[in-house]
C-alpha positions as CSV (number, residue, x, y, z in Angstrom):
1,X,23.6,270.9,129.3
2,X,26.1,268.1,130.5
3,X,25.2,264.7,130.2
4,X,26.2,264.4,134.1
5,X,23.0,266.4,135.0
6,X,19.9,265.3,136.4
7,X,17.1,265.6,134.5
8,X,14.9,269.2,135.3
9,X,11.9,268.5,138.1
10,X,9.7,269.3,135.4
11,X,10.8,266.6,132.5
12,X,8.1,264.5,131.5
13,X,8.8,261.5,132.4
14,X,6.8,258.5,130.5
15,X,7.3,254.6,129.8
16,X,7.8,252.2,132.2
17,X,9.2,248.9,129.9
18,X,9.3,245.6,131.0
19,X,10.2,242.3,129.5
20,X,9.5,239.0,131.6
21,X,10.6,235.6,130.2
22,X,11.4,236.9,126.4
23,X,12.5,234.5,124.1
24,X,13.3,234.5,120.5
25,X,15.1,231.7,118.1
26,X,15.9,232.4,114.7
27,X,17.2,229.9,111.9
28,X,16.7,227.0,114.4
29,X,18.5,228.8,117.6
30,X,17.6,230.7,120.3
31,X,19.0,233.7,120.1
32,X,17.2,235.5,123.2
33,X,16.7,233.0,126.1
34,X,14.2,234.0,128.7
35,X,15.0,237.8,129.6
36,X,13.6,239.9,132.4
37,X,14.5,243.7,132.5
38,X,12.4,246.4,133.5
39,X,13.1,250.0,133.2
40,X,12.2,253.4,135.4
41,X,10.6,256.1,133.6
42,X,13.2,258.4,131.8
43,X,15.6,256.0,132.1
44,X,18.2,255.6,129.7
45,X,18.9,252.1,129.5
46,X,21.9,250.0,127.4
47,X,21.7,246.6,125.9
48,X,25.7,246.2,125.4
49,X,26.9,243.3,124.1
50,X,29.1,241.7,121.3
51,X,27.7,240.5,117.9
52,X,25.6,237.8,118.1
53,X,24.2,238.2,121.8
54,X,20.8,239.1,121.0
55,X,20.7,242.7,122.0
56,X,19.3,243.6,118.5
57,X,16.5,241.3,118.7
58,X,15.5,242.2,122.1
59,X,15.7,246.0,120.3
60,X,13.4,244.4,117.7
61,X,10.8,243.1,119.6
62,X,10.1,245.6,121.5
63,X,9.7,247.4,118.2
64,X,7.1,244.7,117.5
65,X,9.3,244.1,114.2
66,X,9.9,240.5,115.3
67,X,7.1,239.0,117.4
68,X,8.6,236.8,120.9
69,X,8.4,233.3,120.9
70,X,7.3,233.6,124.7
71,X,7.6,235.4,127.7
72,X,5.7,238.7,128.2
73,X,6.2,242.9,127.3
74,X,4.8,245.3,128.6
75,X,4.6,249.5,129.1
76,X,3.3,251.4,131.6
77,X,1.4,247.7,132.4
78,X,0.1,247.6,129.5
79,X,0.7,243.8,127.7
80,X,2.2,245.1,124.4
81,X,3.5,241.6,123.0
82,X,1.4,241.0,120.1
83,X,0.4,244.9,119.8
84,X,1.5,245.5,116.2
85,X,4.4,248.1,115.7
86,X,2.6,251.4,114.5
87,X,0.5,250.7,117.5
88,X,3.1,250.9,120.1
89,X,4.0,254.5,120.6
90,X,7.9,254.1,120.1
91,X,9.9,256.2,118.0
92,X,13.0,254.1,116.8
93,X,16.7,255.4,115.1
94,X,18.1,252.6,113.2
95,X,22.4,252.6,112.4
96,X,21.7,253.6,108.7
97,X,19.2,256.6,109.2
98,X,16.4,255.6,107.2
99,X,15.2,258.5,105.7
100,X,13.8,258.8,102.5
101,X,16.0,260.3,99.9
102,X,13.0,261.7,97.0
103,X,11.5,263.4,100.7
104,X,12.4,266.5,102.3
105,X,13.6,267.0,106.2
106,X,10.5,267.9,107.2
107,X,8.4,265.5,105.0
108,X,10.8,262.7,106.7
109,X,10.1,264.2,110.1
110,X,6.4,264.6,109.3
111,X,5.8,260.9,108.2
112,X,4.9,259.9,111.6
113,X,2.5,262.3,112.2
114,X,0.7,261.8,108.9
115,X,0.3,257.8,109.2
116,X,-1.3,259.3,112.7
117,X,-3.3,261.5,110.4
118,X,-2.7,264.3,112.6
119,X,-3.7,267.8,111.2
120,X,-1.5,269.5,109.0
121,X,-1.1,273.0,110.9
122,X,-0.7,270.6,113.9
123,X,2.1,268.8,112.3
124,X,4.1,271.8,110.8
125,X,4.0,273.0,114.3
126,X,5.4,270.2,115.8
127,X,7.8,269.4,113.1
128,X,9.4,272.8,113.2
129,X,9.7,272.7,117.7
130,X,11.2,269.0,117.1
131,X,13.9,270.6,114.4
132,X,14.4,273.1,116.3
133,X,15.4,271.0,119.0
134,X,17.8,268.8,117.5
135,X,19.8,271.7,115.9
136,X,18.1,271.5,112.2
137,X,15.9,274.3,112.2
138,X,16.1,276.0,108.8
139,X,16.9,272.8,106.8
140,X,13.3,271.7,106.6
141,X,13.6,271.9,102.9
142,X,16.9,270.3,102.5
143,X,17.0,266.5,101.1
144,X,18.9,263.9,103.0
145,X,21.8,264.1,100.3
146,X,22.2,267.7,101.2
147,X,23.0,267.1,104.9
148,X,26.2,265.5,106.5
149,X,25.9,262.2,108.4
150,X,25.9,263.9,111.6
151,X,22.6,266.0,110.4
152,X,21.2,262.7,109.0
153,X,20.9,261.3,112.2
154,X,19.4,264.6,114.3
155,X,17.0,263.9,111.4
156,X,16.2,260.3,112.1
157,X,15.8,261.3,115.8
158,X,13.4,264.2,115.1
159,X,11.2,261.7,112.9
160,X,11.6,259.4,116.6
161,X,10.7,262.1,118.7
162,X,8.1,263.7,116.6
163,X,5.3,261.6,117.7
164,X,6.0,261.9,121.2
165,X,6.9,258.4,122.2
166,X,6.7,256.4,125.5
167,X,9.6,254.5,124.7
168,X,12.7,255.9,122.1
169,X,14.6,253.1,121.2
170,X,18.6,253.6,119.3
171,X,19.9,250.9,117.6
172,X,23.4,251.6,117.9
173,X,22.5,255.3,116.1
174,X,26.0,256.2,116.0
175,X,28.4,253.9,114.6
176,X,28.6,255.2,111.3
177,X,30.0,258.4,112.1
178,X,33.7,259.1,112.9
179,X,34.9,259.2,116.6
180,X,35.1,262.7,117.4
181,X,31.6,263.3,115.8
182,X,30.5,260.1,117.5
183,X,31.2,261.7,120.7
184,X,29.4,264.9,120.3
185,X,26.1,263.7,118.6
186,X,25.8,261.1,121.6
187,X,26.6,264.0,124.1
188,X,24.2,265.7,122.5
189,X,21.5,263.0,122.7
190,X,21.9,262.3,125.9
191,X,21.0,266.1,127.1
192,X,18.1,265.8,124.9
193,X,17.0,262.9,126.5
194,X,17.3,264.3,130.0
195,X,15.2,267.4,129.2
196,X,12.5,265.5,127.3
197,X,12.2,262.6,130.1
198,X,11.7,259.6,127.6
199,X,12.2,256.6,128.1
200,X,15.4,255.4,126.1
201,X,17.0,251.9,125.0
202,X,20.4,252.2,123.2
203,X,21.8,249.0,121.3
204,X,25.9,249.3,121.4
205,X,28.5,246.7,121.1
206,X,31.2,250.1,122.4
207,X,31.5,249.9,125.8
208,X,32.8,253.5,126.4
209,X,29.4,254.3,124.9
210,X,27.5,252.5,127.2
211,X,29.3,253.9,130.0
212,X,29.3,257.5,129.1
213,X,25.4,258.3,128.5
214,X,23.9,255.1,130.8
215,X,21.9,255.3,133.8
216,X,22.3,251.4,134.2
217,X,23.8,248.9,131.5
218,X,22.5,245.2,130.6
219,X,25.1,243.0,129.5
220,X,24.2,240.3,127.3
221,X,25.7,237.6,125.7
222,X,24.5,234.3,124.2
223,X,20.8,235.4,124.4
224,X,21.2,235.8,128.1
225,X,21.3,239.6,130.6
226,X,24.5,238.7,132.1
227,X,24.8,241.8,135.0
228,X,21.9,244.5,134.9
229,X,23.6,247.8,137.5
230,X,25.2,251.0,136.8
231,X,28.2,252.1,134.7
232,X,30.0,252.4,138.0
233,X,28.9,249.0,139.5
234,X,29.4,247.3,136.0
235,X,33.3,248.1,135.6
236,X,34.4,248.1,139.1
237,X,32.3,244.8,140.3
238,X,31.5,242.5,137.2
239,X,29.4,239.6,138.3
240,X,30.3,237.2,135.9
241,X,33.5,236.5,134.0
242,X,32.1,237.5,131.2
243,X,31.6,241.2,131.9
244,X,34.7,241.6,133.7
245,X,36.5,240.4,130.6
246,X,34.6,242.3,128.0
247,X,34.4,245.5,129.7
248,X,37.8,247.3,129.4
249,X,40.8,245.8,130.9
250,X,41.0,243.7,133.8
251,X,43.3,241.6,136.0
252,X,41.9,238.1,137.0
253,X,43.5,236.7,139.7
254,X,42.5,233.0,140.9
255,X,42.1,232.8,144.5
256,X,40.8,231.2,147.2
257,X,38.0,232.9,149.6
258,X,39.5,233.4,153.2
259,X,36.2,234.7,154.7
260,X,35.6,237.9,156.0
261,X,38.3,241.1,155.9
262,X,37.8,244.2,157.7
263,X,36.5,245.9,154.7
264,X,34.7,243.0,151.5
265,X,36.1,239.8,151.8
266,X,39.6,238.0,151.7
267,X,41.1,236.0,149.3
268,X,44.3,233.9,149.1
269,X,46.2,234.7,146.1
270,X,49.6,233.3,145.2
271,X,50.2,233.3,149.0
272,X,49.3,237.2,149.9
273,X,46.1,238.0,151.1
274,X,44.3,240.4,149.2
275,X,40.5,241.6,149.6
276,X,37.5,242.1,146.9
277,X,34.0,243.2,147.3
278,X,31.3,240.2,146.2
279,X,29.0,241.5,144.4
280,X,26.2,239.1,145.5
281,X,26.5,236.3,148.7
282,X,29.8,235.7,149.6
283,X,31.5,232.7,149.1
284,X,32.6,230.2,151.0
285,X,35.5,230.2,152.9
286,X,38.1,227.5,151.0
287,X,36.1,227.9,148.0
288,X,37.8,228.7,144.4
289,X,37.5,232.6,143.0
290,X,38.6,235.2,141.3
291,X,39.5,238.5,142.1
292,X,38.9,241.4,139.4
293,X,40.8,244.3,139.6
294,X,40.8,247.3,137.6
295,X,44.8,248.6,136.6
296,X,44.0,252.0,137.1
297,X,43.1,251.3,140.7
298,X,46.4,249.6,141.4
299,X,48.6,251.1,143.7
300,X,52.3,250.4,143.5
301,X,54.3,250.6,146.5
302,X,57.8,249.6,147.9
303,X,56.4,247.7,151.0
304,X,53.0,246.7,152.5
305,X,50.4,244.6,152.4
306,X,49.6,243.2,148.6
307,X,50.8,241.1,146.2
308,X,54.4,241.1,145.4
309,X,56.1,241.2,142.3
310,X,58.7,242.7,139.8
311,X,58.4,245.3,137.5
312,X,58.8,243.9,133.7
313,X,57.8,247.0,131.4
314,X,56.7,250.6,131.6
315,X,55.1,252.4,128.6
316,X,54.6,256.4,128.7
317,X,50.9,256.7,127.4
318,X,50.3,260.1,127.5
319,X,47.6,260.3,129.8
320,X,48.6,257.5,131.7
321,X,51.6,255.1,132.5
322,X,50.9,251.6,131.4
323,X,53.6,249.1,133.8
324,X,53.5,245.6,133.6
325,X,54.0,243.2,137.2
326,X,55.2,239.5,137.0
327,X,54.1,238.4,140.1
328,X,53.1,234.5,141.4
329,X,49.2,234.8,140.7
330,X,50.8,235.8,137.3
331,X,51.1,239.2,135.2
332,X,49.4,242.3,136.6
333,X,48.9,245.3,134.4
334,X,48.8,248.6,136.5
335,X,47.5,252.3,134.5
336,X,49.3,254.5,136.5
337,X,48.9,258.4,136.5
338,X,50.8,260.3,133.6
339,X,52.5,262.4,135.9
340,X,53.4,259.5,138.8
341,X,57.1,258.1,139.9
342,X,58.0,255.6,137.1
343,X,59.6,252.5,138.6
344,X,62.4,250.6,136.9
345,X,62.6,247.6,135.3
346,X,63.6,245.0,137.8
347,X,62.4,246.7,140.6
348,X,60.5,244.8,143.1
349,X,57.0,246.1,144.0
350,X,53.9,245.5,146.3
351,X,50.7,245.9,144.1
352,X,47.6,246.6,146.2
353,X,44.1,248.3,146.0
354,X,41.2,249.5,147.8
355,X,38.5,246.4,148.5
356,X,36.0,248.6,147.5
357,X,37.5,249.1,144.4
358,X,37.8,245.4,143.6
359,X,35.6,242.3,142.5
360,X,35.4,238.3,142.8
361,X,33.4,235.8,141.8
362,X,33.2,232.0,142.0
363,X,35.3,229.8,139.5
């Protein structure tokens, strides 16, 4: 199954999470500062942000491993904030697996279900279906030392998704595997997660990651949910400097708002007009901004309406043509396709874009 398709109509679909006015300070700061966020049900939901943001500890409390300082969480309505954590009905993956090395596979998988005192023919069952779904059926009796990294963590999930959770939370699950491997497991998760219907918060600090297997993406930074949308909505129209920075490359271009264009709104940059779709209120007209756009969705042309410059540097890429434009508003990076006309060095070019395909904000 690809992780571009919709879940089946007959996915269970369970845990609706949401988090109003969470806080949390540790050693003396605040490291999560009043965040709202509520999920759908089978949504698989990001928390991306660097080191340090607070994504973790938002992870952890509604683990119930760290209790809030204030604000409110809640599933399916349900006020969960000082429900302990084996009362919670979350299955969680942590980065370094967690299993325990004197225990089998399927003891590891079974722990769950035994602290839940459920049956033993009931457990055996289930443990063998969950194995069997993550691709580790016939190494029940293996120990953790006995399997590679990549089976370690189809372990760690099959203990998660064992007891059936309302909420399955990853705390970034996959970093300690190498990148092609990385890519696959997540692939795989993903699918998983579509047929099953849970519920699903990843932790990541990769944003190719969080784009690849997110239905929406929160950003955070210094304790705070910077932009809450889509992958798609995310890259191509960051709301604050901050995302537009930290995800993948961008040109920022300071500007002026001219008011309405034909299609998003204008902008006065370097003296060309150039237009950018706000992704809240417009701004005024006269008032400071600045434009993000994306260099793959620079065009380069001879003539036309855009921003002029000259052509500094081109780079073959392989998959793409990196070329870099000096132009007044400054220099503009353009990811052009591997098989497009390269221009020279020295030659003088209009860069321009779609509105749509463009972002500002106020400065």
């Amino acid at each position: 199954m690809s992780v571009a398709e919709a879940p089946p109509e007959t996915a269970v679909r369970r845990g609706r999470l949401r988090l109003d006015g969470v806080r949390k300070a540790l050693g003396g700061r605040e490291v999560v500062s009043a965040v709202d966020l509520e999920t759908e049900p089978g949504e698989f939901l990001t928390l991306l942000g660097p080191s340090g943001c607070g994504k973790t500890t938002t992870l952890n409390m509604i683990a119930g491993h760290l209790s809030a300082d204030g604000g409110v969480i809640e599933v399916d309505g349900r006020d969960i904030t000082a429900v302990p954590p084996h009362r919670r009905s979350m299955g969680m993956v942590f980065q370094s697996y967690a299993l325990f090395p004197h225990m089998t596979i399927a003891d590891n998988v079974a722990f769950g279900l035994r602290m839940r005192k459920v049956p033993a023919a009931r457990r055996r069952k289930q443990v063998a279906e969950v194995l069997e779904m993550v691709g580790l059926d016939g190494m029940a009796g293996r120990h953790p030392r006995q399997l590679s990294g990549g089976q370690q963590q189809r372990a760690a999930l099959a203990r998660a998704l064992v007891i059936q959770p309302d909420l399955l939370l990853l705390d970034e699950p996959f970093s300690n595997l190498d990148a092609q491997l990385r890519v696959r497991l997540r692939e795989e998760v993903v699918a998983l997660q579509r047929r099953i219907g849970t519920t699903t918060i990843l932790v990541t600090h990769d944003q190719e990651e969080a784009l690849a297997v997110s239905d929406r993406i929160a950003v955070m930074a210094d304790g705070v949910i910077h932009q809450l949308d889509r992958p798609r909505e995310i890259y191509l129209r960051p709301a604050t400097d901050f995302v537009a920075q930290f995800i993948g490359e961008v040109n920022a271009l300071d500007g002026t708002a001219a008011g309405p264009a034909r299609e998003g709104h204008a902008c006065e940059v370097a003296g060309a007009t150039v237009a950018a779709m706000p992704p809240g209120e417009p701004p005024a007209t006269g008032a400071a901004v600045r434009v993000y756009v994306r260099p793959e969705v620079v065009r380069l042309a001879a003539d036309g309406e855009g921003l002029r410059g000259t052509v500094r540097e081109t780079r073959f890429l392989g998959s793409r043509i990196r070329c870099v434009v000096a132009t007044k508003a400054g220099k503009v990076t353009v990811a052009l396709p591997f098989d497009a006309r390269v221009p020279e060095v020295g030659e003088e070019v209009t860069c321009a874009w779609r509105p749509s395909d463009a972002s500002l904000a106020a400065r």
